[in-house]
C-alpha positions in Angstrom: -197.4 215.4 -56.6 -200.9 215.5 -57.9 -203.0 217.9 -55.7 -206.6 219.6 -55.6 -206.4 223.3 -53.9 -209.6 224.0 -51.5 -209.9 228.4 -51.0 -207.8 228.6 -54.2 -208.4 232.6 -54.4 -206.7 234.3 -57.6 -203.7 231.4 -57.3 -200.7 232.5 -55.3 -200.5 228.8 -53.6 -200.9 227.2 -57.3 -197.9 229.4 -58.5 -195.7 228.1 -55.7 -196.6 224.8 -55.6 -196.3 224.3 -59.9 -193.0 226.0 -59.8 -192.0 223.0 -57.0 -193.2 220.7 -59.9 -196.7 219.6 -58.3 -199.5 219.1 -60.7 -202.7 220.9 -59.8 -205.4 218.5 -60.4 -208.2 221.1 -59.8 -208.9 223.9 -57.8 -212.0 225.2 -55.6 -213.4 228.2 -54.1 -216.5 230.2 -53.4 -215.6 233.5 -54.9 -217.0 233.8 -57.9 -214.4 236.8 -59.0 -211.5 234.6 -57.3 -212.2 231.9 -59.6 -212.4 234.0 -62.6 -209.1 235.5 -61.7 -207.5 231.7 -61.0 -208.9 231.0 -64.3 -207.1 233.8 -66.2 -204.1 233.0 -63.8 -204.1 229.1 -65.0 -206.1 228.7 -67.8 -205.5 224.9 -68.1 -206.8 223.8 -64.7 -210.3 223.2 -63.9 -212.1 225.0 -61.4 -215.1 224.4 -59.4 -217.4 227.0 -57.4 -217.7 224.5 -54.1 -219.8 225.4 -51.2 -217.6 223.6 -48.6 -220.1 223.4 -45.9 -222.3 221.2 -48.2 -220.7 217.7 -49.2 -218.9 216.8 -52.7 -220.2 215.9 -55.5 -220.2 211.9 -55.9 -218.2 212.8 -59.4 -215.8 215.3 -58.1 -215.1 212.5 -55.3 -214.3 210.0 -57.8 -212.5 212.7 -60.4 -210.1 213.0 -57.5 -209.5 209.4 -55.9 -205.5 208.4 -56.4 -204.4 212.7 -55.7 -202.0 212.8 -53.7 -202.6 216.2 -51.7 -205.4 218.1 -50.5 -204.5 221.8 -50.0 -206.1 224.0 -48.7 -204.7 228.1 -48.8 
């Protein structure tokens, strides 16, 4: 399962979900420090500081067609 993680914080739902076997795609949050913390935490995914209240990037929308999860933690 491909997946991009919405509120991603330092990583405690990425830990779970890679042990299952699902492939983080990319992961999202507001929190500066959270994301810097994710990054240490998984230093092979990308992260992106996303203001959810404003709408996605036309990229990021496209970087993401064919996941197969959104989640959100």
């Amino acid at each position: 399962m491909r997946y991009v993680e919405f509120f991603c914080g330092a990583g405690g739902t990425t830990c779970g979900l890679t042990q299952a076997g699902w492939d983080c795609v990319a992961a999202a949050d507001y929190d500066a420090s959270a994301l810097r913390t994710y990054a240490a935490n998984f230093p092979g995914h990308p992260t992106h500081r996303l203001d959810l209240s404003h709408p996605l990037d036309d990229a990021l929308v496209d970087a993401w067609r064919g996941i197969d999860a959104v989640v959100a933690s």
